[in-house]
N, C-alpha and C positions, 0 to 999 in steps of 0.2 A: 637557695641555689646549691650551696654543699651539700642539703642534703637529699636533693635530687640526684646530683654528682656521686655521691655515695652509694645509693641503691646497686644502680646498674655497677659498679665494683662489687659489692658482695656477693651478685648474683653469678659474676661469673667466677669468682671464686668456687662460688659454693657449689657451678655447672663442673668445673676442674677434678674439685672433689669428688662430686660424684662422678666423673667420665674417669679419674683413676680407680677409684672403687672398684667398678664394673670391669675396667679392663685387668686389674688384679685376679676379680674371683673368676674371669672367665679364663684366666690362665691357669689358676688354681685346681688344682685334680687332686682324689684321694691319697693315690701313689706316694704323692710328695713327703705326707705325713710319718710313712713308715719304709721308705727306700731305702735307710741307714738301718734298721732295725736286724735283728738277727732273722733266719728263718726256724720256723717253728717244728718241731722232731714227732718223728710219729707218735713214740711215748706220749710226750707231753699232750699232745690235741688227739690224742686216741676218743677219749671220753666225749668229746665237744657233740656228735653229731647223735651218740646214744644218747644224751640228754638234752637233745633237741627235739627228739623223737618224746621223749619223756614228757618234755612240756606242753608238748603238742597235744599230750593227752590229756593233759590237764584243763585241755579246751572242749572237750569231747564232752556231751553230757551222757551217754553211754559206751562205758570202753568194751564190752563185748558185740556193739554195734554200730562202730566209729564210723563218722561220716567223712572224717578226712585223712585218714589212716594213706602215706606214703605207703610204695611197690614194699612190701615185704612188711607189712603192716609194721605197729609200734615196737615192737619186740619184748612188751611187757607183759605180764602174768596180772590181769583180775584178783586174781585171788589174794596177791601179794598184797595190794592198796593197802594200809592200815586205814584211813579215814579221807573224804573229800569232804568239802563243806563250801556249801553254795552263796550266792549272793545275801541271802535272806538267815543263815546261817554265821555268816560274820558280818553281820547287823551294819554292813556296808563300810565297816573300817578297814578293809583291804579287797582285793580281788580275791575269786575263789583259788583255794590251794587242795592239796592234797600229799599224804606223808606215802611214801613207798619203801618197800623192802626190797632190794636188789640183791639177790640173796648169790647170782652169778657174779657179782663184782664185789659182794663183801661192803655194800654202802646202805645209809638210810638215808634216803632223801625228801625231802620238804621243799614242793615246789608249787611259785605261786604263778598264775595268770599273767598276762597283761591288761591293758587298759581294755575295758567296754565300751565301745561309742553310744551306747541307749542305755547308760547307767550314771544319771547324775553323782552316785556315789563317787565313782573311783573319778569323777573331774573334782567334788573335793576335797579327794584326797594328793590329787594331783597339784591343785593350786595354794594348797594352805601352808601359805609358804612366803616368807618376805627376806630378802636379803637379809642376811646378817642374823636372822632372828633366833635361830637354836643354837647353840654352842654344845658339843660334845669331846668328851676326854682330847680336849684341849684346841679341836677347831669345829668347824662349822657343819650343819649338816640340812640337808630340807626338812622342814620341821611336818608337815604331814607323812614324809615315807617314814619320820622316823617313830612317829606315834602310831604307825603301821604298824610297824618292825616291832614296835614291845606291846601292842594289844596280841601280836604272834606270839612274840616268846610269851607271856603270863599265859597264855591260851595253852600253848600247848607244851609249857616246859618241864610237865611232868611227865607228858607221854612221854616227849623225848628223852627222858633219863631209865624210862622204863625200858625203851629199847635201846640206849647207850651200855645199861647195865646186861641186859639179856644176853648183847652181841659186841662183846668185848671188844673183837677186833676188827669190825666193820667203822667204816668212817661213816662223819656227819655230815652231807652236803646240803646247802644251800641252793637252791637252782631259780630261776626264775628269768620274764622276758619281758623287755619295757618296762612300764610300771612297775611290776612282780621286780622286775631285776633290780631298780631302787632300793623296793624293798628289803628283798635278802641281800642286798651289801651292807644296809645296816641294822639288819639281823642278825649278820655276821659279827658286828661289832657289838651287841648288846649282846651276844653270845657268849661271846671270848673276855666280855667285863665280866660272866656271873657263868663260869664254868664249874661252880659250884654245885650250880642249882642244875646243872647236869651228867652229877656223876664226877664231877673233877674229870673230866674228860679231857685229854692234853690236845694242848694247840695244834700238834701239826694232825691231827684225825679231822679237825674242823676245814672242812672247805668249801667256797662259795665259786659259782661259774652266772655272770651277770649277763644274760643275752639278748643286746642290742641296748644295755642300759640308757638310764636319766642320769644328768648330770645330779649328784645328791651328794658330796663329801669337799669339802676345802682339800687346797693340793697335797698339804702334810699328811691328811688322815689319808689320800688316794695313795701316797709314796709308801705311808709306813705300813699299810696292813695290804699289802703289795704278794703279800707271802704266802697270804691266803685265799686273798678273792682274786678272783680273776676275769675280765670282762670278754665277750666278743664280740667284735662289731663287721659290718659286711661290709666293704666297700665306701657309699656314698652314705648311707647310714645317717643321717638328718637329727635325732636325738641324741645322741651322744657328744655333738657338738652344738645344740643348741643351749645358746649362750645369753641368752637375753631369757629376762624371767618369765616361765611359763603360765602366766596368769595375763601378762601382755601379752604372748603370742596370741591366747583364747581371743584377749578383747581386738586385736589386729583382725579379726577376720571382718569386721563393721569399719576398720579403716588400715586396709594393707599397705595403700600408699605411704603415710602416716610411719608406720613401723619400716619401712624401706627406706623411707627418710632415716629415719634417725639413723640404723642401723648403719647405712651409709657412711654418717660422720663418725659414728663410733666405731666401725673397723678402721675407718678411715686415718684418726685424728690417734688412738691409743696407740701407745707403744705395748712391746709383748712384756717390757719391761715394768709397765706399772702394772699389766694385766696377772704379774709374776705375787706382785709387792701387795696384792688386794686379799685379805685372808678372808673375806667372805665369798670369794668367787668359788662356785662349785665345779669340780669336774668331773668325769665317767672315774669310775673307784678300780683302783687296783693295776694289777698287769694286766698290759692290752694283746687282745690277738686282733690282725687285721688282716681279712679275708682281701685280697685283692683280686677282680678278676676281669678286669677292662682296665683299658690303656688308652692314655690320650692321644684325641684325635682317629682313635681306630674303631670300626662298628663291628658289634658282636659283643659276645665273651669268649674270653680265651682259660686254658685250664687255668686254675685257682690257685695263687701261692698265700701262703700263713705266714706272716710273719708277729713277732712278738718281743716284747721289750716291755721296761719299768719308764717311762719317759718324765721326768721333770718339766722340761721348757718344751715346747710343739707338741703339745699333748690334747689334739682333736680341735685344736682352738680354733679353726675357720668352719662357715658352711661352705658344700660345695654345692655350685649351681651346676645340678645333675636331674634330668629325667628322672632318675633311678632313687632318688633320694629318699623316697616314701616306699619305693618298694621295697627297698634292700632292709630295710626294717622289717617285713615280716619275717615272721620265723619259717614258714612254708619255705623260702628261698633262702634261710640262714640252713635251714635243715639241710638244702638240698646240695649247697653251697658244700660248705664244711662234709659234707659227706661223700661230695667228688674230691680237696681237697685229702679226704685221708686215703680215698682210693690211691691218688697219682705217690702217697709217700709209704704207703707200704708194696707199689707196685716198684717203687724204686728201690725200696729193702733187699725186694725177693729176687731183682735185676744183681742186688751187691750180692746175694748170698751172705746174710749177716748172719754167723753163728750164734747160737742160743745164750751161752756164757759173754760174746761180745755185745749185744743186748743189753743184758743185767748190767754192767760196764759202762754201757753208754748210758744209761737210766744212772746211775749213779754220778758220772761225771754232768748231766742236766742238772741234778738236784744239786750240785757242786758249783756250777755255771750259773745257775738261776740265783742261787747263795749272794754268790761274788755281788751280781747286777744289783741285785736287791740294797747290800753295802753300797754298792757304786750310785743309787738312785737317791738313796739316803743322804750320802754324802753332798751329792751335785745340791740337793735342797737347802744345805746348810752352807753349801760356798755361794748359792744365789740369793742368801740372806732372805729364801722364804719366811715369813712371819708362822712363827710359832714352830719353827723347827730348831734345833740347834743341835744337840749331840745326841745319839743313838745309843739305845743301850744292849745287851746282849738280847733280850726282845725285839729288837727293832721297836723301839717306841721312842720320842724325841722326851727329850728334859723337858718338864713343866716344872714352872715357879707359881705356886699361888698365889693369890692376893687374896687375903683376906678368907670369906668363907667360900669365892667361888671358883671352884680351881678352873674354870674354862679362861676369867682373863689372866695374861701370861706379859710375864714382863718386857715383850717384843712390842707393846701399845706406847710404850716411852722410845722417844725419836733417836735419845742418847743408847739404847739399850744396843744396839747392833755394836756399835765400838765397846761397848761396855766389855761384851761377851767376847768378842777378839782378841781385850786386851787381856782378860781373865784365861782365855786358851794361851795364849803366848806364854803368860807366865807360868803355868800349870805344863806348858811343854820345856821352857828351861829349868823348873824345878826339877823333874825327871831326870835330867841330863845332866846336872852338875850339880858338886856342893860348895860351899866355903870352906877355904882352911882360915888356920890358925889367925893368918896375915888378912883377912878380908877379901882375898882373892877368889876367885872363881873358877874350880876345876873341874875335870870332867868325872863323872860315877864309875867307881872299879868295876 
């Protein structure tokens, strides 16, 4: 008899939970994610919508006879290509890429694909992947992008020293969209561990632009190499906040119900607090750009604002239930997006009359602003006692403590470790500040 009595209580629990759910994500809109965010400067997103264009060709299987070449075709040179290489060609360990000379912007770029729908390969490369299972330079990462990422660099890390060396002052870019985007974010980082092997080429020439990324890094490795990748996402954008492992979502399509369920209880039931405290949770890598260009409750699009930040805590963490969710993923509409976007802020430049010298000025106080945040996103990591973060160093890289021979575990796995390290900061900030005299007393430093 109680446990007839029991049933019907769980159920309507469990009908609560889910009627809060739904009415949460149907309140939920992109906006919300990035409304605190600064907005983004022509400088800085100049570049976004020429290497949208760029990867776009990377789709193309002939670029002097493109079949989806945007008004004002690619604005790229043939000639320039140093190498593609096709499906059959990287023997299905990544999507096809291809290395460019940008010989007008002074960059070399290495830009990979996205995902293929009629290419078993790039699904597993997509799925080889289990929580928690890869550790790198001290957090977590998808373990197929990232055996992506270094069949790339070994493949091609000699080319690229050969043109790192040839073109002194031309930068390194990473480019890549969906999958591709994965992958060069931790390309990026398998880069900048063995810069050696390209020329000792300094940190700040290396940089990555991730478009419409996969979640593929734990929150510390997204905070700390913040400096250099940079992700974009459009709007409703569905992969960059998908949060549940994509090997489930594949097998969800034979029981969507099933995954609705659960996902239910699991937005439902988690705090963002433990969602913060899980150091194998992956999120989109780097500083975010958020294309926004629809507004709740209203039909249409309206112009496009960029907004950008280094986030810690609310960083893509819900889907939105959006129509647009699968579209705003292609790159066709990222291109088209971010390309009205820079229109409306250089049309606002030439509205200011911004002299040439105040320009140069403002480009310098970004890179001075961008600096700060970067500090400030480090920090926030280390006051939410993110696992595996603690102090920053002039690299921006957080303290690791080894254990033993594998430096990936970090002594943030012991429950004691968080007070440990607090009390260890306290003391290290009163030593600073005072000494002992004579008497045992405690004074302050001349």
């Amino acid at each position: 008899m109680s446990i007839a009595c029991g049933l019907p209580v769980l159920e309507c629990v469990y009908c609560l939970a889910c009627a809060r759910w739904v009415w949460l994500k149907c309140l939920y809109t992109a906006g919300y994610e990035s409304e605190n965010w600064s907005l983004a400067t022509t400088e800085e997103f100049e570049p976004v919508p020429r290497l949208c264009r760029l990867i776009l060709s990377a789709y193309e299987e002939d670029l002097r006879n493109p079949l989806w070449a945007p008004p004002g075709g690619y604005g790229i040179d043939p000639d320039c290509v140093v190498l593609r290489k096709n499906d059959e060609e990287t023997l299905g360990r990544v999507t096809p890429y291809m290395i460019y000379l940008d010989h007008d912007n002074a960059d070399i770029v290495l830009a990979i694909r996205g995902l293929n729908l009629a290419k078993e390969s790039d699904y597993a490369v997509l799925l080889d992947n289990k929580l928690g299972q890869t550790k790198f330079d001290g957090g977590y990462v998808h373990n197929g992008l990232l055996k992506a990422a270094e069949w790339v660099f070994d493949t091609e890390c000699d080319g690229l020293r050969e043109l790192v060396e040839k073109y002194p002052t031309y930068t390194l870019t990473f480019l890549g969209h969906s999958l591709g985007a994965g992958v060069v974010a931790l390309l990026t980082m398998v880069a900048l561990q063995n810069r050696d092997k390209l020329g000792n080429i300094e940190r700040n020439r290396i940089r990555c632009f991730a478009l419409a990324p996969a979640r593929c890094m734990s929150l510390n490795l997204a905070v700390r190499y913040a400096d250099v990748i940079s992700s974009v996402v459009l709007q409703d954008d569905f992969l960059p906040r998908t949060t549940t492992a994509l090997e489930d979502v594949f097998r969800s399509l034979f029981c969507l119900p099933c995954l609705l369920c659960l996902t239910c209880l699991k937005d439902t039931c988690t705090l963002e607090a433990k969602m913060l405290k899980d150091p194998r949770r992956l999120y989109a890598p780097g500083r975010l750009y958020h294309i926004v260009e629809r507004k709740p409750f209203r039909i249409g699009r309206f112009p496009p604002v960029v907004r950008t930040a280094v986030p810690v805590d609310g960083r893509f963490e819900h889907l939105v239930l959006s129509c647009n969710a699968t579209s705003d993923h292609a790159i066709l509409w990222i291109e088209r997006e971010s390309q009205r976007a820079l229109d409306l802020m250089l049309e606002k430049d030439r509205a200011m009359e911004i002299p040439a010298h105040q320009r140069m000025e403002r480009q310098e106080s970004i890179v001075r602003e961008h600096s700060e945040e970067y500090r400030a996103a480090l920090q926030r990591a280390v006051a939410l006692d993110i696992p595996h973060a603690y102090s920053s160093s002039p690299y921006g890289t957080f303290h690791e403590k080894e254990v033993g021979e594998n430096s990936g575990l970090l002594d943030t796995e012991n429950p004691l470790s968080s007070s440990k390290r607090r009390r260890e900061s306290w003391d290290d900030f009163v030593e600073r500040l005072f000494d002992v005299d004579e008497t045992g007393h405690m004074v302050f430093k001349q």
